[in-house]
C-alpha positions as a Markdown table, in Angstrom:
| # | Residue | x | y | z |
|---|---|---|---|---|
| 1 | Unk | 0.0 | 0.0 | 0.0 |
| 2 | Unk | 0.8 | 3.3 | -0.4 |
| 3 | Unk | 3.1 | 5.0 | 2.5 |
| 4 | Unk | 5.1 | 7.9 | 3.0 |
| 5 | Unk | 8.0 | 8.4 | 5.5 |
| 6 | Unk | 9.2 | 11.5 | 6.4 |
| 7 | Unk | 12.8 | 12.2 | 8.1 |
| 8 | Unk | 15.3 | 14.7 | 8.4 |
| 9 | Unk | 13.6 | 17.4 | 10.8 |
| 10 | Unk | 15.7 | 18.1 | 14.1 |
| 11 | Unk | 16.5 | 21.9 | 15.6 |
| 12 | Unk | 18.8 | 24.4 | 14.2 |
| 13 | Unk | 19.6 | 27.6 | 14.6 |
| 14 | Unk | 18.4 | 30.9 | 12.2 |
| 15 | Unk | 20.2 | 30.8 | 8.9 |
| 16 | Unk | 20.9 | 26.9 | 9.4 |
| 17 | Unk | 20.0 | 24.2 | 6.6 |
| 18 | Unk | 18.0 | 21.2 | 6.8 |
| 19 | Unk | 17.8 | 18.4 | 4.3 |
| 20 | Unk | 14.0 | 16.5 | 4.6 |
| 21 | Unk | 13.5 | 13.5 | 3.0 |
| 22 | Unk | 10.1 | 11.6 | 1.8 |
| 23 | Unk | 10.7 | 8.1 | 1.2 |
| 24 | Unk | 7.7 | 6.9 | -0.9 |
| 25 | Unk | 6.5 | 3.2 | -1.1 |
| 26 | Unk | 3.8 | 1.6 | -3.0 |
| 27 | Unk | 3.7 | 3.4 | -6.1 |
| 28 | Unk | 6.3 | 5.4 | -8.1 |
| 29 | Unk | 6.6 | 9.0 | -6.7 |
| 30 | Unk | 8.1 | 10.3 | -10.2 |
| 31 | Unk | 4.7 | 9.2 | -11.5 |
| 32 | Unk | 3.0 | 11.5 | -8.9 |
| 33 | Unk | 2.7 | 15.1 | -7.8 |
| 34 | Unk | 5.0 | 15.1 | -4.4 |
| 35 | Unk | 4.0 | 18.2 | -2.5 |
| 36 | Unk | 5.8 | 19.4 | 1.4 |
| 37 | Unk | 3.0 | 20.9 | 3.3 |
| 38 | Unk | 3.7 | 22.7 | 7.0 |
| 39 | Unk | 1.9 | 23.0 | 10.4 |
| 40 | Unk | 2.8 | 25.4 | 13.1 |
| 41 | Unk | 1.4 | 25.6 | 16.1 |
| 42 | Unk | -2.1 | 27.1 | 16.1 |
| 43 | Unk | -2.1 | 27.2 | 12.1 |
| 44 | Unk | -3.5 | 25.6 | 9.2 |
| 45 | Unk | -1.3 | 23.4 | 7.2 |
| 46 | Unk | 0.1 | 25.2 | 4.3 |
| 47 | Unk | 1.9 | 24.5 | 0.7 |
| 48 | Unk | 5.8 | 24.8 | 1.1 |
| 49 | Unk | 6.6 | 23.2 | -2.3 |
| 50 | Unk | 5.4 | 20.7 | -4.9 |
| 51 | Unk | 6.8 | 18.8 | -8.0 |
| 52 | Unk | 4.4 | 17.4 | -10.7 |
| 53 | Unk | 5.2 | 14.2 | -12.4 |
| 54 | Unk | 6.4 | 15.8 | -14.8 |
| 55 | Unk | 9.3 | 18.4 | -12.9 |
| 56 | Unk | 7.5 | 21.4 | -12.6 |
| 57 | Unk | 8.1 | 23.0 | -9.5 |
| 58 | Unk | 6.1 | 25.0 | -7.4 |
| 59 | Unk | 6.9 | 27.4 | -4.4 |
| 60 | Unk | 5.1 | 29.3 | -1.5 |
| 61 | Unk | 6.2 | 33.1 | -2.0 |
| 62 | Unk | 8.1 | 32.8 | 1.7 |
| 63 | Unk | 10.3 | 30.2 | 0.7 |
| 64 | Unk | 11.2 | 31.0 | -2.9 |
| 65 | Unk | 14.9 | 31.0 | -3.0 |
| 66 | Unk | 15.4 | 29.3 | 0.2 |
| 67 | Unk | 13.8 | 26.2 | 0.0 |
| 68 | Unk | 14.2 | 23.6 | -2.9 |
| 69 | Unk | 12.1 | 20.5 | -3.7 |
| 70 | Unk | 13.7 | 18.0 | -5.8 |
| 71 | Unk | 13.0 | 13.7 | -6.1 |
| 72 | Unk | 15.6 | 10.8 | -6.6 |
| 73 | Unk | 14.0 | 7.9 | -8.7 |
| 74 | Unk | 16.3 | 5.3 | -7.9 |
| 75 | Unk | 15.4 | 5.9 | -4.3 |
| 76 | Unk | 12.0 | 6.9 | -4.8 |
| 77 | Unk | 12.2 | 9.9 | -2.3 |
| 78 | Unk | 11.9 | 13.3 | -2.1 |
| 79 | Unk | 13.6 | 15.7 | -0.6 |
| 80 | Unk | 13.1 | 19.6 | 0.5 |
| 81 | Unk | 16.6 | 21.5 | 0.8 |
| 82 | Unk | 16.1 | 23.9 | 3.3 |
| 83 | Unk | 18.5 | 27.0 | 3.8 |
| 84 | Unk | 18.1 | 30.5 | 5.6 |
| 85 | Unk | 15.4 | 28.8 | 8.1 |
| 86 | Unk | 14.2 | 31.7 | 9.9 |
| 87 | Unk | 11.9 | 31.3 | 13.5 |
| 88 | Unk | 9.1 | 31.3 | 11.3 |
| 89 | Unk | 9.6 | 28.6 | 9.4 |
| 90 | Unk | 9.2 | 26.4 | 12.8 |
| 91 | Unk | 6.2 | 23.6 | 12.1 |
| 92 | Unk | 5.8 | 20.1 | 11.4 |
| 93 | Unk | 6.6 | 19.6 | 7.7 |
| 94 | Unk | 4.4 | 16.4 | 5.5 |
| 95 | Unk | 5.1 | 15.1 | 2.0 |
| 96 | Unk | 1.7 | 14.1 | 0.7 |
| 97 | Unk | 1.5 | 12.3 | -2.8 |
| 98 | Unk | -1.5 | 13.1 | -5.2 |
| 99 | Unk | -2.3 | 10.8 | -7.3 |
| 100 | Unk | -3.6 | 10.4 | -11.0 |
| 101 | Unk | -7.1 | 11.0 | -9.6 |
| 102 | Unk | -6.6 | 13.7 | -7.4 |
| 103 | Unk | -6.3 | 11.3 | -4.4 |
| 104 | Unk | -4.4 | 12.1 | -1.6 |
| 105 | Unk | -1.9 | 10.8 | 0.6 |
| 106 | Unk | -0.2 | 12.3 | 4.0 |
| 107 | Unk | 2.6 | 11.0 | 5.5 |
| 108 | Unk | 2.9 | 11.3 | 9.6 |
| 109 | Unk | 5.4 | 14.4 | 9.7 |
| 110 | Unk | 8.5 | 15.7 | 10.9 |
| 111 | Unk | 9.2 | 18.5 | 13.2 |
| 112 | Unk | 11.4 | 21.4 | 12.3 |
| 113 | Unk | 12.5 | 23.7 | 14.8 |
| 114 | Unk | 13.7 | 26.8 | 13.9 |
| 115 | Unk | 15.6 | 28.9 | 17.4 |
| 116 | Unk | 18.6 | 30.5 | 18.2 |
């Protein structure tokens, strides 16, 4: 069945990097759309990036040039390169996987912690 794995979150200081990955089983995530959503505290889970099946990329306005969403097909993950992080972007990231039909799937999260 279809599942979704999210690692990589942890806590880092402002202008620190973080490397999430979303390692997809169950279908081919190259065949998909592969989107990172986010949660904060209090807040309704946003877009932070997507990739359609076929590579077009798409970005929230306040992670353009920070943030970069990218897919390995040997591995069949996804990853969201994160640089600058600033306080705000504190949440719980999710990869979630539409599907042909417009079905979707959410993987359990991973927290990011953004402090100094």
């Amino acid at each position: 069945q279809v599942q979704l794995v999210e690692s990589g979150g942890g806590s880092v200081h402002p202008g620190g990097s973080l490397r999430l990955s979303c390692a997809a089983s169950g279908f081919t995530a190259s065949m998909s759309t592969m989107s990172w959503y986010r949660q904060a505290p209090g807040k309704e889970r946003d877009l932070v990036a997507s990739i359609s099946a076929g590579g077009l990329k798409n970005y929230a306005d306040d992670v353009k040039g920070r943030f970069t969403i990218s897919g390995d097909d040997v591995k069949n993950t996804v990853y969201l390169q994160m640089n600058s992080l600033k306080p705000e972007d504190t949440a719980v990231y999710y990869c979630r996987r539409t599907n042909y039909y417009g079905a979707n799937s959410w993987g359990k999260g991973t927290l990011v912690t953004v402090s100094s």
